[in-house]
C-alpha positions as CSV (number, residue, x, y, z in Angstrom):
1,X,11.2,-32.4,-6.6
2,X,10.5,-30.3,-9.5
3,X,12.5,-29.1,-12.3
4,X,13.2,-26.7,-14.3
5,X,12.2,-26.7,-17.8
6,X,12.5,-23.3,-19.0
7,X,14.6,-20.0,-18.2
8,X,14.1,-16.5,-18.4
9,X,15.6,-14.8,-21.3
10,X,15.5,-11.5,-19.5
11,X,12.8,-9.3,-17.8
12,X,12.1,-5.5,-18.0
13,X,11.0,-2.9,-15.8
14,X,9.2,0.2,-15.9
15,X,7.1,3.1,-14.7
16,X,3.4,4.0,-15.0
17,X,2.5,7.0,-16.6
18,X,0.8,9.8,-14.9
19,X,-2.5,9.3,-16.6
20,X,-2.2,5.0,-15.9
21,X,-1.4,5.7,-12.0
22,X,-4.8,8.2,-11.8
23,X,-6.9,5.7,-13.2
24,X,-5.6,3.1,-10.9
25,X,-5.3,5.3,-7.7
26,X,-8.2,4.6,-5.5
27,X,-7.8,8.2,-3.6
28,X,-5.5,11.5,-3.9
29,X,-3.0,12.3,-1.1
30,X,-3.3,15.9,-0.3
31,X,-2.9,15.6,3.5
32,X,0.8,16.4,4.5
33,X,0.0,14.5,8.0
34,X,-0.2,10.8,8.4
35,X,-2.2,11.0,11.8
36,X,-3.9,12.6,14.1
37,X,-2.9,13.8,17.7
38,X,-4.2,10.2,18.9
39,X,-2.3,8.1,16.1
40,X,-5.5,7.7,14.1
41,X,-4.7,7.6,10.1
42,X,-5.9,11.3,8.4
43,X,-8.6,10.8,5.6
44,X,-6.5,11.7,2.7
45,X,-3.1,10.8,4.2
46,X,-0.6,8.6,3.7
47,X,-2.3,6.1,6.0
48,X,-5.5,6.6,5.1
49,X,-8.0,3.6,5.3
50,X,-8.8,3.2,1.8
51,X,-5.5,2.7,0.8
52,X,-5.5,-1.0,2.8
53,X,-5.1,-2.1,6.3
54,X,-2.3,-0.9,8.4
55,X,0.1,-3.9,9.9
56,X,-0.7,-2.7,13.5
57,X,-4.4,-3.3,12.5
58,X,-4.5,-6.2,11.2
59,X,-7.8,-7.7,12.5
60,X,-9.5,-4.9,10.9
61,X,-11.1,-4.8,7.1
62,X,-10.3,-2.7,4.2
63,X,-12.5,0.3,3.5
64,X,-12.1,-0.3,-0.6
65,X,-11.9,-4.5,-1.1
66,X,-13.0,-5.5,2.4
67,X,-10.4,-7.6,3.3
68,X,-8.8,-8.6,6.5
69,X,-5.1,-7.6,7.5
70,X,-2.9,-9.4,5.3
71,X,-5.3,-10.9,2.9
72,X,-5.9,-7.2,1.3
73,X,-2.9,-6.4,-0.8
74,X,-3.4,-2.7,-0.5
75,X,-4.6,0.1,-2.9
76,X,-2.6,2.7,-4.8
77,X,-2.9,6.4,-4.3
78,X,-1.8,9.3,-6.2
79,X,-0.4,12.9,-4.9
């Protein structure tokens, strides 16, 4: 069994700023709708493809790393 040999002193959270999510984000949401009238993700939704691969398709590959369900660890967007 292991043990502990040191301790957090504290930890600190924060937010990214505008310009550091941008550079980060791999696409701009601008659709309001998530799907389509057959439950497909909308380009530029909040499903859409590059962002990673949807739980309920998880045999499918990422359109930005090429991963495979849960190995991708999904990709930040920006509205």
């Amino acid at each position: 069994m292991a043990q502990i040999t040191q301790r957090l002193n504290g930890i600190h959270f924060g937010f990214y700023e505008p310009q550091e999510i941008k550079k980060l984000s791999v696409k701009e949401i601008t659709n309001p709708l998530a799907f389509d009238k057959i439950n497909r993700p909308l380009e530029a939704g909040l499903y859409d493809p590059v962002l990673g691969v949807s739980p309920y398709e998880k045999f499918s590959r990422c359109q930005t790393c090429g991963q495979e369900g849960l190995n991708c660890p999904g990709h930040l967007g920006h509205i």
